[in-house]
ROLO-342622 format. One record per residue (C-alpha): residue in three letters; y negated, z negated, x. Coordinates in Angstrom, 1 decimal. Each point is the difference from the previous one (the first is absolute). Example, Ala and Ser with C-alpha at 12.3 -4.5 7.8 and 13.67 -1.06 7.14 Angstrom:
res  v  w  u
ALA  4.5  -7.8  12.3
SER  -3.4  0.7  1.4
% end
This chain:
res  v  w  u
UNK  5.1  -20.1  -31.8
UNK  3.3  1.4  1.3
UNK  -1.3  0.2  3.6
UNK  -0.9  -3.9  0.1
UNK  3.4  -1.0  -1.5
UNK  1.8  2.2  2.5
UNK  -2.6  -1.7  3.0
UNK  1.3  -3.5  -1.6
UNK  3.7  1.0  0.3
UNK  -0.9  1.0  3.7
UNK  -1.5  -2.7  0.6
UNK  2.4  -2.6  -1.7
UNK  2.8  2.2  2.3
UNK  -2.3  -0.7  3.3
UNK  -0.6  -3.5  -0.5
UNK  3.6  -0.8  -0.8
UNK  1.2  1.8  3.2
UNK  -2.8  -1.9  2.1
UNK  1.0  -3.6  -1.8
UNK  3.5  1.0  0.8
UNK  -0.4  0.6  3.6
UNK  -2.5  -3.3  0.4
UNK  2.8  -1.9  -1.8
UNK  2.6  0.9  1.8
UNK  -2.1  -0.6  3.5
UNK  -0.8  -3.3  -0.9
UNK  3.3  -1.1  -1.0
UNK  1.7  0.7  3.1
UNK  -2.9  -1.8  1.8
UNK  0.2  -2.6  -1.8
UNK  4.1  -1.0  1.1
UNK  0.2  -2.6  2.1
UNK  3.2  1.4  1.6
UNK  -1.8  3.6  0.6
UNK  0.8  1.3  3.8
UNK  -2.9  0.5  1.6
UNK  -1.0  4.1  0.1
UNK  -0.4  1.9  3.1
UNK  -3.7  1.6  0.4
UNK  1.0  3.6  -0.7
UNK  2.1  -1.4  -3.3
UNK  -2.9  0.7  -2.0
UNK  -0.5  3.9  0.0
UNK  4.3  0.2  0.6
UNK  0.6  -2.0  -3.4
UNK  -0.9  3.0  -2.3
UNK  1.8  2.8  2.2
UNK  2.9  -2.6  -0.4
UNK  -0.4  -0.5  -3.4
UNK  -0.6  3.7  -0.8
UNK  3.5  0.2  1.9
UNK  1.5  -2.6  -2.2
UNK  -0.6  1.2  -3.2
UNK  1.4  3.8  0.8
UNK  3.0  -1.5  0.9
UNK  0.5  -1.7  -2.8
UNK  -0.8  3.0  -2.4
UNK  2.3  2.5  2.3
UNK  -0.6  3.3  0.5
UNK  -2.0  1.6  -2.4
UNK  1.1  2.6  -3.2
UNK  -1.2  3.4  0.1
UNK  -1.3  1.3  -3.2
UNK  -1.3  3.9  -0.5
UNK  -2.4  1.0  -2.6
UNK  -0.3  3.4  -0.8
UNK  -2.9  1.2  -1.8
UNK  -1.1  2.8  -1.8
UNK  -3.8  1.1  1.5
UNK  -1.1  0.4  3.4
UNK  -0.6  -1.6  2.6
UNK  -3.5  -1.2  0.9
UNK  -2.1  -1.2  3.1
UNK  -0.5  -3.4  -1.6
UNK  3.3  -0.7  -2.3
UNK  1.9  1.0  3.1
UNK  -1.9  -2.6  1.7
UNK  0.7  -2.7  -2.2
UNK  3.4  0.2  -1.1
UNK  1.1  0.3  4.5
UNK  -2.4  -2.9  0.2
UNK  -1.8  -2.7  -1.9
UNK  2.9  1.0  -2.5
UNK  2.8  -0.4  1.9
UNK  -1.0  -3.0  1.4
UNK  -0.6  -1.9  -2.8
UNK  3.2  1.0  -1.3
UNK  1.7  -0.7  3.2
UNK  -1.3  -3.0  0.5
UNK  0.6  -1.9  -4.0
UNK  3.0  1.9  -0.7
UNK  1.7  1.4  3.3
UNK  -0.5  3.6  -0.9
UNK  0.1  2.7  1.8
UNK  -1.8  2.1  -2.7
UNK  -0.9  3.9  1.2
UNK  -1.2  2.8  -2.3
UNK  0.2  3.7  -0.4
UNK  -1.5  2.5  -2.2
UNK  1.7  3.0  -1.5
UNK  -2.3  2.4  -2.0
UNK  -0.4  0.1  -3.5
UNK  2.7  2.0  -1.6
UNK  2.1  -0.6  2.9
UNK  2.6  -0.8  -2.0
UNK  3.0  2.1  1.5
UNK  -0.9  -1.6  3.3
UNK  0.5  -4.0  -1.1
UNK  3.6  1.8  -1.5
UNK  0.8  1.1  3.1
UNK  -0.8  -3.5  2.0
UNK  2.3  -1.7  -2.7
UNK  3.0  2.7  0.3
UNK  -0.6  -0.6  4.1
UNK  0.7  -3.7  -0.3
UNK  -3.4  -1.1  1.0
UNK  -1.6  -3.5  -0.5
UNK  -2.8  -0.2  -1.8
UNK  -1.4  -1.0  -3.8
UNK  -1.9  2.9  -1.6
UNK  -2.8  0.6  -3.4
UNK  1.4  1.1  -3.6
UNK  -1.4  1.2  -2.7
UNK  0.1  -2.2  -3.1
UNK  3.2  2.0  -1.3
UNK  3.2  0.1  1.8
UNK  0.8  3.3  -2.2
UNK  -2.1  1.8  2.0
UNK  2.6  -0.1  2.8
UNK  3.7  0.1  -1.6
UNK  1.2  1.5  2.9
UNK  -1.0  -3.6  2.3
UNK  2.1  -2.3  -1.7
UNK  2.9  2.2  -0.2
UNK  -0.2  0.6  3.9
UNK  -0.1  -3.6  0.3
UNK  -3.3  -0.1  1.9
UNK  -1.0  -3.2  -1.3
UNK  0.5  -3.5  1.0
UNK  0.5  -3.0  -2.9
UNK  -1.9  -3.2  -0.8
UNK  2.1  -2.8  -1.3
UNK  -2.4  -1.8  -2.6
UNK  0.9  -3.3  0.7
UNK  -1.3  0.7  4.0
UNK  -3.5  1.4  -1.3
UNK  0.3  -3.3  -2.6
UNK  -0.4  -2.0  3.1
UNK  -1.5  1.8  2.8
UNK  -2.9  1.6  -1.8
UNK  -1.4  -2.6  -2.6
UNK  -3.6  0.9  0.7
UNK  0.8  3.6  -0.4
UNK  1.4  -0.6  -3.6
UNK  -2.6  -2.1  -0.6
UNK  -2.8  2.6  0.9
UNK  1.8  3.0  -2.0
UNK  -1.4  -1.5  -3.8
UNK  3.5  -0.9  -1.0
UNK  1.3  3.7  0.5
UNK  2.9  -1.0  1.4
UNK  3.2  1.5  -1.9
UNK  0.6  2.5  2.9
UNK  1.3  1.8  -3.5
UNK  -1.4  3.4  1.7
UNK  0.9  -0.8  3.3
UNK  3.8  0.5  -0.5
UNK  2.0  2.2  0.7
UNK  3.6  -0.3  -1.2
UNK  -0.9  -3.3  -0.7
UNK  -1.0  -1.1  3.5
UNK  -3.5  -1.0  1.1
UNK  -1.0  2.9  2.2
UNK  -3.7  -0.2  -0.1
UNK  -2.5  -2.6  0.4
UNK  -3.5  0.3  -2.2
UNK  -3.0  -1.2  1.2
UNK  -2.8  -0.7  -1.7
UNK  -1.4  -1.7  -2.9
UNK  -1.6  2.1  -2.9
UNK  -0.1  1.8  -3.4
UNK  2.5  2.6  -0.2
UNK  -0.4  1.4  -3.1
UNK  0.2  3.4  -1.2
UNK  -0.4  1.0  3.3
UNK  -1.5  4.5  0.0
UNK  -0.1  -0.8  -4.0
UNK  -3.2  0.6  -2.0
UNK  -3.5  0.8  1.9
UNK  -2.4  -1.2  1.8
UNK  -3.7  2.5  -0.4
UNK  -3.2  -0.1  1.2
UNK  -1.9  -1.1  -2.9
UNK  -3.3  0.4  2.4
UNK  0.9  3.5  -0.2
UNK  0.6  0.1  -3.4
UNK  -3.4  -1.4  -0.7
UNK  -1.8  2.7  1.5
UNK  1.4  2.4  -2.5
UNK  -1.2  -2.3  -2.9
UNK  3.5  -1.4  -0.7
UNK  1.3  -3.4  1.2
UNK  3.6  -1.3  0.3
UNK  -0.1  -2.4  -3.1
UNK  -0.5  3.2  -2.4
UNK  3.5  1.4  1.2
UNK  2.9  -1.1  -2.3
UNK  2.2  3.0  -0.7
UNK  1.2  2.9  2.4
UNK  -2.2  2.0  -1.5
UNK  -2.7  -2.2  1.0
UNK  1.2  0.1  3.6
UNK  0.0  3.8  0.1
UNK  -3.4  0.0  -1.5
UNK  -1.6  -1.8  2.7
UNK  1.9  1.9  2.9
UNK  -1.1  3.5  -1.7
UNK  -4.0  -2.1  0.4
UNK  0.8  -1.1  3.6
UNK  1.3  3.5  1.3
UNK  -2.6  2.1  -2.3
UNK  -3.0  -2.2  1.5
UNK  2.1  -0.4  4.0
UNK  2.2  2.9  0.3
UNK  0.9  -1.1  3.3
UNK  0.8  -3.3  -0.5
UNK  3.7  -0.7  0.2
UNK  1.0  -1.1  -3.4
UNK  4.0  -0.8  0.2
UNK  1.2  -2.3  3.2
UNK  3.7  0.8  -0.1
UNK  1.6  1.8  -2.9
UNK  3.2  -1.3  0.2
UNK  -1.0  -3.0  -1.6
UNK  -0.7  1.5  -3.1
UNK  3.5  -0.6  -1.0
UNK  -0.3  -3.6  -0.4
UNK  -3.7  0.1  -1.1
UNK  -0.6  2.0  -2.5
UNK  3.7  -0.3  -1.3
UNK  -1.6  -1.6  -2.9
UNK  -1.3  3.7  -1.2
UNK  3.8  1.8  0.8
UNK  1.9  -2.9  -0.7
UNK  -0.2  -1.0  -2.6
UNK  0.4  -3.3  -0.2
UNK  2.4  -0.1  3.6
UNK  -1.2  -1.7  3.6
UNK  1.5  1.9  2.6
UNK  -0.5  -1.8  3.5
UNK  0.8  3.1  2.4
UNK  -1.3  1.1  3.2
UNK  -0.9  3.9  -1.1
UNK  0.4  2.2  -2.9
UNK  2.7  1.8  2.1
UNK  2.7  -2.3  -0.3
UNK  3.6  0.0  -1.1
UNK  1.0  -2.4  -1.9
UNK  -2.5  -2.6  -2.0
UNK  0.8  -3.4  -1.9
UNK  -2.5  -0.7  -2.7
UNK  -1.6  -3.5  0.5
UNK  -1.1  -0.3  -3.6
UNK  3.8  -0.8  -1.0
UNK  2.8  -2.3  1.4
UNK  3.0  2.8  -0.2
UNK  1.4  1.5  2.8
UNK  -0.8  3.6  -0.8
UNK  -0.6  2.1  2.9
UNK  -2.3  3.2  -1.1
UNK  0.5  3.0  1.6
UNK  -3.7  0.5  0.9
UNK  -0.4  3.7  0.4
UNK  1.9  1.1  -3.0
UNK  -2.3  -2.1  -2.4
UNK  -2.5  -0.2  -2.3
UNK  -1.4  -2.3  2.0
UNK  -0.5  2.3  2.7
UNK  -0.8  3.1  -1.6
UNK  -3.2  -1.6  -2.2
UNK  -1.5  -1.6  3.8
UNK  0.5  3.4  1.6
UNK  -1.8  1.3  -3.2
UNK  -2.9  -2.9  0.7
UNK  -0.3  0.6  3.3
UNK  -0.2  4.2  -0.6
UNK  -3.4  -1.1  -1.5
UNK  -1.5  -2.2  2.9
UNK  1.1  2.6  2.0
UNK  -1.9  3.0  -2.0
UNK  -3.1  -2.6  -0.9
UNK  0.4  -0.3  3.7
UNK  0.3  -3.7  0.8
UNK  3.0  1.1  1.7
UNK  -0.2  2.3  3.0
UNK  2.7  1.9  2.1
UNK  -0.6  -2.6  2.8
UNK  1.5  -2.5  -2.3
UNK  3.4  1.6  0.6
UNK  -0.8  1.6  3.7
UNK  -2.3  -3.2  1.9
UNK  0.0  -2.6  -2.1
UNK  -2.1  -1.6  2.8
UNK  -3.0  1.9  -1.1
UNK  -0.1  -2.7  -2.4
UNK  0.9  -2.8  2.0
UNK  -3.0  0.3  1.5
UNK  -2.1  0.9  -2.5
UNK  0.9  -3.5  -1.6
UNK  -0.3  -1.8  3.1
UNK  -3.2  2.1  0.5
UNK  -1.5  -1.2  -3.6
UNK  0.4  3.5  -1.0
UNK  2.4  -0.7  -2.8
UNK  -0.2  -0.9  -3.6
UNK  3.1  -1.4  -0.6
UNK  2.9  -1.9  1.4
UNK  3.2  -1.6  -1.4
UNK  1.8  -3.3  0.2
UNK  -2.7  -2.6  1.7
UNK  -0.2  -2.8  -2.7
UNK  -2.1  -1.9  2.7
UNK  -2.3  2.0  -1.0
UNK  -0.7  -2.0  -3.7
UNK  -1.6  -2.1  1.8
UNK  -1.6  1.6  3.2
UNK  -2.1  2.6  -0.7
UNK  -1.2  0.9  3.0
UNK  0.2  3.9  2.0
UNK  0.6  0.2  3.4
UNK  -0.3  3.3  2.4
UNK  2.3  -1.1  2.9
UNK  -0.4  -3.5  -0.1
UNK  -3.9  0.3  -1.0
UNK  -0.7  -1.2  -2.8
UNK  -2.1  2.7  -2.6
UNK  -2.8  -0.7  -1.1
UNK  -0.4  -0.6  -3.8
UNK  3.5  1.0  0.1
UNK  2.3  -1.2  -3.3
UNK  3.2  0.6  -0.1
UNK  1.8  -1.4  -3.7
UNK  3.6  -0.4  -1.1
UNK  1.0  2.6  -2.7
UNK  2.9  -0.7  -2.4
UNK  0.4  2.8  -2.3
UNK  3.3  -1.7  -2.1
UNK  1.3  -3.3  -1.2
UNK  3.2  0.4  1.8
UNK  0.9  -3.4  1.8
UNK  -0.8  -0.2  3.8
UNK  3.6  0.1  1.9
UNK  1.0  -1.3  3.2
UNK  2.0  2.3  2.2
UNK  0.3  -2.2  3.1
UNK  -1.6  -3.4  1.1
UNK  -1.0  1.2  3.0
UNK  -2.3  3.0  1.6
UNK  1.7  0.4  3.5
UNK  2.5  -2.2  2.2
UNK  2.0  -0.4  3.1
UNK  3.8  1.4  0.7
UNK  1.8  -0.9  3.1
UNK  2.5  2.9  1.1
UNK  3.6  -1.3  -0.4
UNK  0.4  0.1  4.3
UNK  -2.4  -2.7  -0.3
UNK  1.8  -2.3  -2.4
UNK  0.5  -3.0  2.0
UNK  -3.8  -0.6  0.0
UNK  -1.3  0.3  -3.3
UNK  -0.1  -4.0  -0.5
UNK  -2.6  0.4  3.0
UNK  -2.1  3.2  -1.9
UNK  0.1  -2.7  -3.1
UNK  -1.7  -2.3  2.4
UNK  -2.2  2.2  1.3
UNK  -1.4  1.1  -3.6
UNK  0.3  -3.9  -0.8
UNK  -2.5  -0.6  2.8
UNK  -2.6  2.5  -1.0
UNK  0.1  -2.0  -3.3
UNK  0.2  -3.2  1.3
UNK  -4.0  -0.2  0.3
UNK  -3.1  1.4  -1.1
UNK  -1.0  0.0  3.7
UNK  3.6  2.0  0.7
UNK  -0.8  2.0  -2.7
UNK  -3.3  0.8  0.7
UNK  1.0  0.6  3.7
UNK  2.7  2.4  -0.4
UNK  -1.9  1.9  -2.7
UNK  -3.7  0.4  1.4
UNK  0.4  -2.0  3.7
UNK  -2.1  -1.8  1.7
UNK  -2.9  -1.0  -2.0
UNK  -3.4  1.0  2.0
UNK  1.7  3.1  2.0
UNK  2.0  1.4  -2.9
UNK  -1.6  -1.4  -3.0
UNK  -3.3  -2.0  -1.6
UNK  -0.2  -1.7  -3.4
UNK  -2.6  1.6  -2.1
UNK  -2.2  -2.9  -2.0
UNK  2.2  0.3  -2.9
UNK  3.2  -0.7  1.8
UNK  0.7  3.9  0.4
UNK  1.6  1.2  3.1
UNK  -2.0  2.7  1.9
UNK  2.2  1.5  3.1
UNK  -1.2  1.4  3.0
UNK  3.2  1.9  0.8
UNK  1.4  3.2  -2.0
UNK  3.5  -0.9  1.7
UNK  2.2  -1.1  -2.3
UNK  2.2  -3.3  0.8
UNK  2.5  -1.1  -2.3
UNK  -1.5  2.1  -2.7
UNK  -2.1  -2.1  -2.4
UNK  1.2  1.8  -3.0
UNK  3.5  -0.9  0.2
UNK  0.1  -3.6  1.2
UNK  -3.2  -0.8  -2.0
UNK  0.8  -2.4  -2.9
UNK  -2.6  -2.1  -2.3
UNK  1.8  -3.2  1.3
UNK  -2.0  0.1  3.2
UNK  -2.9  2.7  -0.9
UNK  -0.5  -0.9  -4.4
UNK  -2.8  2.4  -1.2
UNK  -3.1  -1.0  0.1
UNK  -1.9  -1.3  -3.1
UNK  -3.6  0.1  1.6
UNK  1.1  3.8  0.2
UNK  1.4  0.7  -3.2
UNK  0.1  -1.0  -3.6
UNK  1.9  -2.8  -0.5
UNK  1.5  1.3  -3.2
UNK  1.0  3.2  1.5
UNK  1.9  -2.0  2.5
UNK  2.3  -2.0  -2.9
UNK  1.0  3.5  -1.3
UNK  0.9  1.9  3.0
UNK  1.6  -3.1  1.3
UNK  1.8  -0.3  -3.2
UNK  1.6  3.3  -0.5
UNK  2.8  -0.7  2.0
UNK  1.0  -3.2  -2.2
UNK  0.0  2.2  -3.0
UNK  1.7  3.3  0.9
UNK  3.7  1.5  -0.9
UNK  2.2  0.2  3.4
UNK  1.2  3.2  0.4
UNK  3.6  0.1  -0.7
UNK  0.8  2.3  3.0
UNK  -1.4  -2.9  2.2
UNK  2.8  0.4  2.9
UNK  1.6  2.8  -0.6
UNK  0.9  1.9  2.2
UNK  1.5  3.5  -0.3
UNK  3.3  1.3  2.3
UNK  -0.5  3.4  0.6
UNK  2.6  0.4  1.6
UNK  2.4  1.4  -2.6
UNK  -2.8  3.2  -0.3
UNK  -1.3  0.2  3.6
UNK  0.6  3.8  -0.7
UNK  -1.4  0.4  -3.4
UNK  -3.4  -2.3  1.0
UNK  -0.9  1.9  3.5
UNK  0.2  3.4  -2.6
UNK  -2.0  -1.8  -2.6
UNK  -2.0  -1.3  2.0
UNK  -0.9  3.5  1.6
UNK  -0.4  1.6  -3.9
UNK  -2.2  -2.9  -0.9
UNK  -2.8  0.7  3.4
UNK  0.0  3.6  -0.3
UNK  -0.3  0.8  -3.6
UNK  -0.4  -3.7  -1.9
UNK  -2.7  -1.4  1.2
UNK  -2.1  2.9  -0.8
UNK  0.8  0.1  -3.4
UNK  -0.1  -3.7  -0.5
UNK  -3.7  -0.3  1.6
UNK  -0.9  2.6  -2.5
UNK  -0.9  3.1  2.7
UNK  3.0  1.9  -1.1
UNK  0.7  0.4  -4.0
UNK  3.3  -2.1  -1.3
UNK  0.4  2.3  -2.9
UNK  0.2  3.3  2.2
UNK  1.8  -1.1  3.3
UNK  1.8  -3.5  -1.0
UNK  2.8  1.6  -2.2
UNK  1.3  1.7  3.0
UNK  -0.5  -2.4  2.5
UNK  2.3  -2.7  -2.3
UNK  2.6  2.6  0.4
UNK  -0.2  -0.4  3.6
UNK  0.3  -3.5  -0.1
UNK  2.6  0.1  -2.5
UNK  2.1  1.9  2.7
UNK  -1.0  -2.5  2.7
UNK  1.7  -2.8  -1.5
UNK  -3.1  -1.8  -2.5
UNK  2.0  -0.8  -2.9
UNK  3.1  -1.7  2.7
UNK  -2.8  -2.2  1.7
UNK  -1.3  -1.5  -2.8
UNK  3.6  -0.5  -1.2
UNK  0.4  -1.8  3.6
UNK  -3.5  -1.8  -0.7
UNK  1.0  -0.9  -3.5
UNK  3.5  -1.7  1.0
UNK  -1.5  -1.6  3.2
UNK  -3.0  -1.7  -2.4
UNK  2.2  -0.9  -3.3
UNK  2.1  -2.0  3.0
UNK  -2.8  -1.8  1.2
UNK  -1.7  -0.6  -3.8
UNK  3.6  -1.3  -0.5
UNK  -0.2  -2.9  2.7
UNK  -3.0  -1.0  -0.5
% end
């Protein structure tokens, strides 16, 4: 279905460009008053024309993309070529790209402390690098210039468009892309209920933690080498309906500072480590780790589990919603058969939204003077389901085939602009010959009733503690995480290690953290 409506638009595009050219022939044969053409006129007039119209647009603007990944034989390929020309050629472009690994965090840093030109990935949470904003590394968006060059991108994002977590110190310094659900992002579970089945259990018969711990006690007593946990520092926001008690706590880890609680609209700030709260999770997490659901690896290679996951080695997961309504398994990018993977709520807590976006774009502040031309750039990939599908997947038949029910198949590993992060329902909706219809209205729903989080674009200033956070920080990697993922006993070890981070400066950071948030619940 999808592949004949994009063959329509190609065609419509073809046909249009031929009518175009026949018109214009025909009119200028038609003058009376046209000068007759010399014989070699004919194959000049393009080369002329070609001429004409780069003169008029001038020289070209140079954009660099720098993206997380590697580069491949094929997306290298694309973007120097069929890429880059396209772009050239409707836009006046010059559009080049360059990978940094994964992780390579320090190394985008130092290209935006250098001075060098270029826009760069982020994470959905500009908290994540305090240090980037301060330094002035990034460039700023004027709303009113994204208002007019980038209607189609605005247009595509689903009506996310507040920039409300894309701020910082109340400039636009990031641009979203994308158009999905963003709720409770890492919150609740996802589990393999096709798992669960072969144990005599299924997922509707969990309703209660205790529940949940009763089927992963059947899993691991029945597979005892099957991964069970995916990533145990998301047990602070799903199972903080068990330690709670009646908070949501949005946070990255259990080893963190200081913690707002979502289910409230003070500006408290909680000093994490010296609560309740934290104590009675280390205490949870003590008994995963002795019915062994946690391992070791958890704390030492967390990418044992990665790949387990990936593998179709794991039980559960955290945070996909999508997957309420696709239940499908996949062992890198194969799909499992008889695989089910179900969404698992275990409380009655309200989804949240952190963020409106997954990933976006920054331009470092050297390269300021082009951001309106970025902004027409990502307008441009959203301008068209054919640009869309062509910077996502390329060119259809060498890089990609539509399946009979509209599904894109690739041919290439290489990632391109990573589908993931520009994808958005506007362009790609799901599919309701694939999945229950129903389903669909709820996931697609859960954004339209969830709580925004009230730390939505904050963002904290470290700078005041610089000191006191590289020592906590230090505390918190050596003898936290341990006890937090339950390998190393809170009651015996903690009391001591809160005296260390007493002396390192906890209680003045989250005194710093504390003034810096009441401030910003203040202007709201």
């Amino acid at each position: 279905m999808r592949k004949k409506g994009v063959a329509v638009l190609l065609a419509l595009a073809l046909a249009a460009s031929a009518l175009t050219g026949c018109g214009k022939g025909a009119s200028e044969e038609g003058r009376a008053d046209a000068p007759a053409a010399p014989a070699e006129s004919a194959e000049q007039a393009p080369e002329t024309k070609a001429e004409e119209q780069a003169e008029e647009k001038g020289d070209p603007a140079s954009l660099r993309l720098v993206m997380y990944g590697e580069a491949g034989s094929r997306n290298t390929d694309f973007f120097k070529n069929e890429f880059h020309d396209r772009v050239m050629e409707e836009l006046n472009l010059d559009v080049s790209i360059d990978y940094v690994p994964w992780g390579g965090n320090d190394q985008i840093a130092t290209m935006c402390a250098s001075g060098e030109k270029f826009a760069f990935m982020m994470t959905n949470t500009l908290a994540t690098f305090p240090t980037w904003g301060q330094s002035g590394y990034f460039a700023t968006f004027d709303r009113e210039m994204i208002d007019r060059v980038a209607p189609a991108y605005l247009e595509a994002r689903l009506g996310n468009n507040t920039f409300s977590a894309a701020k910082y110190n109340s400039e636009i310094v990031l641009i979203p892309v994308g158009g999905s659900v963003y709720s409770s992002m890492y919150d609740n579970f996802c589990i393999r209920n096709d798992i669960l089945k072969e144990v005599g259990m299924d997922v509707s018969d969990i309703h209660t933690y205790d529940d949940l711990v009763a089927a992963l006690e059947a899993v691991h007593e029945a597979k005892p080498e099957f991964a069970l946990v995916k990533d145990v520092k998301h047990l602070i926001r799903g199972l903080d309906s068990v330690y709670g008690d009646g908070a949501i706590f949005d946070e990255a880890s259990p080893t963190e500072l200081a913690v707002v609680n979502l289910a409230d609209d003070s500006d408290e700030v909680i000093n994490w480590l010296e609560s309740d709260y934290f104590a009675d999770l280390c205490h949870l997490a003590e008994e995963w780790y002795e019915k062994g659901f946690i391992t070791v690896e958890h704390v030492t290679d967390q990418s044992v589990y990665e790949t387990a996951y990936n593998n179709g080695e794991c039980l559960t997961g955290f945070g996909s919603t999508n997957v309420i309504y696709n239940h499908k398994v996949y062992t890198n990018g194969e799909e499992v058969e008889d695989g089910d993977m179900r969404y698992l709520k275990l409380d009655d807590n309200p989804y949240f939204i952190t963020k409106d976006y997954d990933w976006a774009w920054a331009v470092s502040s050297a390269d300021q003077d082009n951001v309106e031309n970025y902004m027409r750039l990502f307008n441009w990939i959203y301008e068209s389901e054919e640009n869309y599908l062509f910077s996502l997947y390329g060119v259809e038949g060498t890089d990609y085939e539509f399946d009979e029910d509209g599904t894109i198949v690739r041919s290439t590993t290489d990632g391109l602009l990573y589908d993931w992060m520009f994808k958005t329902f506007y362009y790609e909706p799901i599919s309701e010959e694939k999945f229950d219809a129903g389903e669909i209205a709820q996931y697609m729903d859960l954004d339209g009733g969830a709580i925004i989080n009230k730390r939505t674009g904050f963002v904290f200033d470290n700078s005041a503690v610089t000191t006191e956070e590289a020592l906590l920080t230090a505390i918190v990697q050596e003898k936290v995480k341990p006890i937090a993922y339950g390998i190393s006993s809170y009651d015996d070890q903690f009391p001591a290690v809160l005296e260390e981070l007493k002396a390192a400066g906890l209680d003045k950071y989250v005194e710093e953290y504390q003034r810096q948030f009441s401030e910003f619940m203040a202007n709201k």
